[in-house]
N, C-alpha and C positions, 0 to 999 in steps of 0.2 A: 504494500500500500504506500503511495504519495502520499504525505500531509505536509504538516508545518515543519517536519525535520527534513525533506526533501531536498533543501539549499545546503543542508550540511554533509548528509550523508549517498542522496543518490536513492540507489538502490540497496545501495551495501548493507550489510545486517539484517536484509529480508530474509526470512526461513526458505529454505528449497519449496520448490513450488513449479507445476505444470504453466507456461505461458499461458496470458492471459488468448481466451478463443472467441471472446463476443468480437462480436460484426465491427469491422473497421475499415477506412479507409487505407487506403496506403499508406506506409511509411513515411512517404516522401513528400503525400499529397494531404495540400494542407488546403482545407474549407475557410473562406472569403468570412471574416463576421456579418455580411450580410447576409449570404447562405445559411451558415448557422444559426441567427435567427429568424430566420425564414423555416427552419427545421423545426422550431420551438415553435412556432407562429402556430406549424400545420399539428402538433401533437395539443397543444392546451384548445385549438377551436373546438372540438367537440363537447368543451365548457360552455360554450355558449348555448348549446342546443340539447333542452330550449331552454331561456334564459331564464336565471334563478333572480327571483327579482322577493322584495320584504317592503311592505311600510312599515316605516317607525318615525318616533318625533323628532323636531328636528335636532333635539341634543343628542339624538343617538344617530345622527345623519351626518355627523360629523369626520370628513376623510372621505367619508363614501362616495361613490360613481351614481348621478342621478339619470332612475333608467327609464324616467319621460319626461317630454316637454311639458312646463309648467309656462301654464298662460295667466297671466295677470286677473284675479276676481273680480278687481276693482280697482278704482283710477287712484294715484299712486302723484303725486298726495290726492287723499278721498276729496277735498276743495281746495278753493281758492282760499291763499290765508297771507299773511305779512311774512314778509321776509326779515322783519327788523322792530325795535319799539320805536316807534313814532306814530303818525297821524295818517290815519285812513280821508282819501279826498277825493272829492270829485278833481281831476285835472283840470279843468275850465277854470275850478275857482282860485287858479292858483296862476293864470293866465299872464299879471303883469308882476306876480312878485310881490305887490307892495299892499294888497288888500289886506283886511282883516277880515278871519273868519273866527265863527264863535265856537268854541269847543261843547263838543257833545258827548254824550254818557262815555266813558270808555268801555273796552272789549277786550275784556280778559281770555288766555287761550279757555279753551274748551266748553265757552257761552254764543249764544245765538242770537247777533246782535239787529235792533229795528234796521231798518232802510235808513241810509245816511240823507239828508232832506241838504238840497243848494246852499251854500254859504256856510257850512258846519264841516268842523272837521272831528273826527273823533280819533282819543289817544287808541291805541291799540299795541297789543303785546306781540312779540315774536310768535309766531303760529297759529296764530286766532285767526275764525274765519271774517274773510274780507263784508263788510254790510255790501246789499246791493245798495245799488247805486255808485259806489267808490270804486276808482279803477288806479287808483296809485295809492303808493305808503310815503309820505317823508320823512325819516328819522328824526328822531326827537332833536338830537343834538344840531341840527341843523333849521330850527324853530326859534323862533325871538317871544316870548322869552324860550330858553331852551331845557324847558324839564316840565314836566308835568302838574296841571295846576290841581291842588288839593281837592280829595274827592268832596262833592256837593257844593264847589263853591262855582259863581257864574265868573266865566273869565273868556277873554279871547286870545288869536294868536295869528303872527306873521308868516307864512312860511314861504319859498322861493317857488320860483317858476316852475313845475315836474311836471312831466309826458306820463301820459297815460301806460301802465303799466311798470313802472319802477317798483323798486323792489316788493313786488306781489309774484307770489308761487301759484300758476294756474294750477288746478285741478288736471291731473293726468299730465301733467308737464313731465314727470319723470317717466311711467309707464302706465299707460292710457287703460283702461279695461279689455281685456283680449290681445290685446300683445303679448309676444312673448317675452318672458320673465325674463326663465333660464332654458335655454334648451337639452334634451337628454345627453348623458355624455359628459355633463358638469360636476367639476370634483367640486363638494360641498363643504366649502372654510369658513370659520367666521362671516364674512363679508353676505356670500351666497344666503346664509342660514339668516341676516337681519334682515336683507329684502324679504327672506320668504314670512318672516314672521311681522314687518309691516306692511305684508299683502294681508296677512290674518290666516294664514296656511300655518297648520300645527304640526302634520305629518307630512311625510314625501315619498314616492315608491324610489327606493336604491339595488342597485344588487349588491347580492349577497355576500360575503367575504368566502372567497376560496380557503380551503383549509388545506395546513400545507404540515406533511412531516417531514421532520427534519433528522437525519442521522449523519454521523462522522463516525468513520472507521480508523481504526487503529491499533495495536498491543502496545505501542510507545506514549500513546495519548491517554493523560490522567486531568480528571475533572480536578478544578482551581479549588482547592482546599486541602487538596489530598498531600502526603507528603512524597517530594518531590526526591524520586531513586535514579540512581545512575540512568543514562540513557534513554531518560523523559523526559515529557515537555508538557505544561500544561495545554488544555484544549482552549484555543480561541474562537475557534472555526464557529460555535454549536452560536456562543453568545455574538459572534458578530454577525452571522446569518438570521439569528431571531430576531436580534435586536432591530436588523435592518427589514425585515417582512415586517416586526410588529410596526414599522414605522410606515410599512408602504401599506398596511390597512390588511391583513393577513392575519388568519387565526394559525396558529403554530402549538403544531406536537411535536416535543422536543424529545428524542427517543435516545439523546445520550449518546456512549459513544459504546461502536460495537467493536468487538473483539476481531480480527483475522482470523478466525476460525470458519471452517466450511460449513456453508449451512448456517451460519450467524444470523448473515442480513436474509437470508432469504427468509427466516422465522419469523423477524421482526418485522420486516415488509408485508406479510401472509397476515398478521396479525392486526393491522392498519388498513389495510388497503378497503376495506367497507368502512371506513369512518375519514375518510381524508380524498381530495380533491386533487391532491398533487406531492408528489415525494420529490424530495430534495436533497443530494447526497453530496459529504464532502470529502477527496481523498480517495485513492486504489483503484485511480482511470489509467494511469498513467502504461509506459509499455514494460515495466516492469518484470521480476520473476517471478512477484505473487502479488496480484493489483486482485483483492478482495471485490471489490463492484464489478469488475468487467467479469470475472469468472461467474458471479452472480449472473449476470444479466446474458450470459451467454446462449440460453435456453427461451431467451426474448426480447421483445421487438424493441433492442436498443442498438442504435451506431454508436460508434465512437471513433471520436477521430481527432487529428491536431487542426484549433484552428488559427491564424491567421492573425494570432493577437500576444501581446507580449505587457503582463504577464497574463496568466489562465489558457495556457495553448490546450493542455488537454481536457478536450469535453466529451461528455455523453448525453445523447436525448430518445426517449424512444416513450416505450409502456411497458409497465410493469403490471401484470394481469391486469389490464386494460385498464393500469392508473398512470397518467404522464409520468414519466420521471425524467427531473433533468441531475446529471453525475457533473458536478466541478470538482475541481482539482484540490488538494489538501494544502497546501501552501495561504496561509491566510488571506496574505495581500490578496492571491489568483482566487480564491474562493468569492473575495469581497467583490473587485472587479467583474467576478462574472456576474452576479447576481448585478453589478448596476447595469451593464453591458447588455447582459441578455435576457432576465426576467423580468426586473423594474421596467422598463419601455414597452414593453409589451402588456406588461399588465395596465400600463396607461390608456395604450391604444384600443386594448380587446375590452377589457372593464371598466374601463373609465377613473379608475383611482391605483395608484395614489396620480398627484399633480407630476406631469413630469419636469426632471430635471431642468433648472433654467441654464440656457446655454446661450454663449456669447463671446467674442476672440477681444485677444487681450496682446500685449505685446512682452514674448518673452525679456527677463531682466539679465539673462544672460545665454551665450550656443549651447548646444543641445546637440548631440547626435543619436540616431536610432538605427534600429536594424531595418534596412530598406525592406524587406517582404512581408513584412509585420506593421499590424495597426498598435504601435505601442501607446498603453495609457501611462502618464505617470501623475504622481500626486504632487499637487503644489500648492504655492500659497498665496492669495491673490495681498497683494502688499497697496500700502497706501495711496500710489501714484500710480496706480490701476495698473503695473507690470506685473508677470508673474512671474515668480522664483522657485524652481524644482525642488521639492523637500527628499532627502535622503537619493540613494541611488538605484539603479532599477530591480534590483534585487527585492523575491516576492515574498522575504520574509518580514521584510522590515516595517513592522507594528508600528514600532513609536513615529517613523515620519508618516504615516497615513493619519496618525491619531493628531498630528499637529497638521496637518494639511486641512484648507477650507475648499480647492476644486481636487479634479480631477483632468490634466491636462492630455489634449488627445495629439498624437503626432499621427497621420495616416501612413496606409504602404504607399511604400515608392518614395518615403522623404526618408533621408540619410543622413541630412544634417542642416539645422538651421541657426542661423547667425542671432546673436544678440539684438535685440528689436522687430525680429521677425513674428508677424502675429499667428498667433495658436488657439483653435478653439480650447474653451475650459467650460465644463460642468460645475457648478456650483453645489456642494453637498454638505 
């Protein structure tokens, strides 16, 4: 098995062991990452059908992919109301500036004020509906005198010349009745979920969260607590795997870490596969003398093959008694990278959640070389004067510069080397 010790040792220290026999490509022939996930694309569609869809409120709608278009109930804002405190006018009477009108009842928000009658202006609060008759607000502080005259006392006021329509919010000025809100497809954040609940919508139909198990294989790999023997390494893989599904809106079975023994995973997988949507394995693709997953999957419908990416080159994807599974590599960093690489984007596109990565080119802080046949990812750090700076070196062990790292910098195949100031897309993560 490949894992996290893989940069140190190789193979070496594998037990003897029959080569691995599941389905693979060539040796030599390395799959494009857009073909690989193209691979992924065609194993998880039969998720969709037919589509797993739940209503729930909208605080449980939170992440989630929305799986219909929602149309507006009602006009957004419900009326016409002030944009400001000041005075609700008719415009005419305000035509040269220099008249005085006589102040009328004020209109606090959330009261239903008479008809504003010629020559009167009335105080009015931020969001209060507009009286008929009035088609502009002038703020208070722009009024001589400029502040509101004591309630019940008769008073008048000057206020400047204002156009019809100044600061008044019409009714359906933001979204009219029957328009579309949000359309299906929308990852629901904050933002989403205030509109939906000042349209007055309490629930939402979303789909459903995929449920994903998760294992890592190993006999070198020891869960974080355990005390730590010659020629181990704690497990990273399980917690940086869940932790990034739990983030991308994922319900995750964490199944630990199995042993190199025959017959391990296949137990554990038998035992999962009617309660889980998707298996997710990390470690023992690789071409090794004993790669635990490939020997598994040899009896079913999995490829594996090198693809075209630096790091996480070895992948597997197929089914596992007709449950997707996708096999990356034991190596932490390549574990992480694949999962942004090839199952987060796709889960954006197919299910609508999580949000995907915001991407955008930046200009490196310093040259950069890469292996030209390879789409190398490296991790960096987007620095204050918007250049970015590579964190650690491309080695797929190295934890601590991913954990300081804010993107994920993409170099494509066929670049070999690029000059300081040269611009690079970067994922933000």
């Amino acid at each position: 098995m490949q894992s996290q010790e893989e940069q140190l040792t190789g193979s070496a220290g594998k037990r003897p062991g029959p080569r691995s026999i599941g389905k693979s490509l060539s040796e030599h022939e390395h799959r494009s990452v857009s073909m690989h996930r193209q691979a992924i694309r065609k194993v998880l569609f039969p998720l969709l059908t037919p589509p797993r869809v739940e209503r729930v409120p909208l605080m449980k709608a939170m992440g989630r992919g929305l799986a219909e278009t929602i149309h507006a109930p009602t006009n957004l804002p419900p009326f016409t109301n002030s944009q400001m405190d000041g005075y609700a006018v008719r415009s005419s009477d305000t035509a040269d500036g220099q008249g005085q009108l006589r102040v009328a009842s004020p209109i606090p928000a959330g009261a239903v004020p008479a008809p504003l009658t010629g020559g009167t202006a009335a105080p009015i609060m931020t969001g209060a509906l507009l009286p008929d008759g009035a088609d502009a607000v002038v703020p208070v502080e722009r009024a001589v005198p400029d502040h509101f005259p004591s309630p019940g006392l008769e008073a008048t006021v000057r206020l400047p010349e204002t156009a019809a329509g100044t600061f008044v919010r019409c009714a359906g000025s933001d979204l009219a009745t029957g328009e579309c809100a949000l359309p299906a497809g929308t990852v629901l954040g904050p933002r989403q979920l205030g509109l939906l609940a000042a349209l007055g919508i309490t629930e939402v139909v979303v789909n459903q969260k995929l449920t994903v198990l998760l294992a890592t294989t190993g006999d070198e790999v020891l869960e974080p607590g355990d005390k730590l023997a010659p020629g181990k390494i704690y497990d990273a893989n399980n917690t940086l795997l869940e932790s990034s599904m739990l983030q991308a809106g994922l319900n995750v079975v964490r199944a630990g870490i199995v042993k190199d023994e025959p017959g391990a995973l296949s137990e554990l997988l038998q035992i999962h596969t009617a309660h889980v949507d998707l298996i997710v394995t990390s470690g023992g693709v690789s071409a090794g003398a004993y790669e635990p997953v490939r020997q598994t999957m040899a009896d079913h419908d999995v490829e594996f093959s090198h693809v075209a990416i630096q790091p996480g080159g070895p992948q597997g994807v197929g089914t596992f008694e007709g449950i997707p599974i996708l096999a990356f590599p034991g190596n932490p960093v390549s574990c992480y990278v694949s999962f942004e690489m090839f199952l987060r984007p796709l889960l954006s596109e197919m299910f609508a959640a999580p949000t995907p990565r915001i991407s955008f080119r930046a200009p490196l802080s310093h040259p950069l070389t890469s292996p030209p046949k390879k789409h190398q990812v490296r991790r960096g750090v987007l620095l204050a004067n918007s250049t970015v700076r590579l964190e650690g070196g491309e080695g797929s062990h190295l934890l601590g510069a991913l954990a300081r790292s804010n993107v994920l910098v993409h170099i494509p195949e066929g670049i070999s080397e690029l000059a300081e100031g040269s611009e690079v897309e970067v994922w933000a993560v």
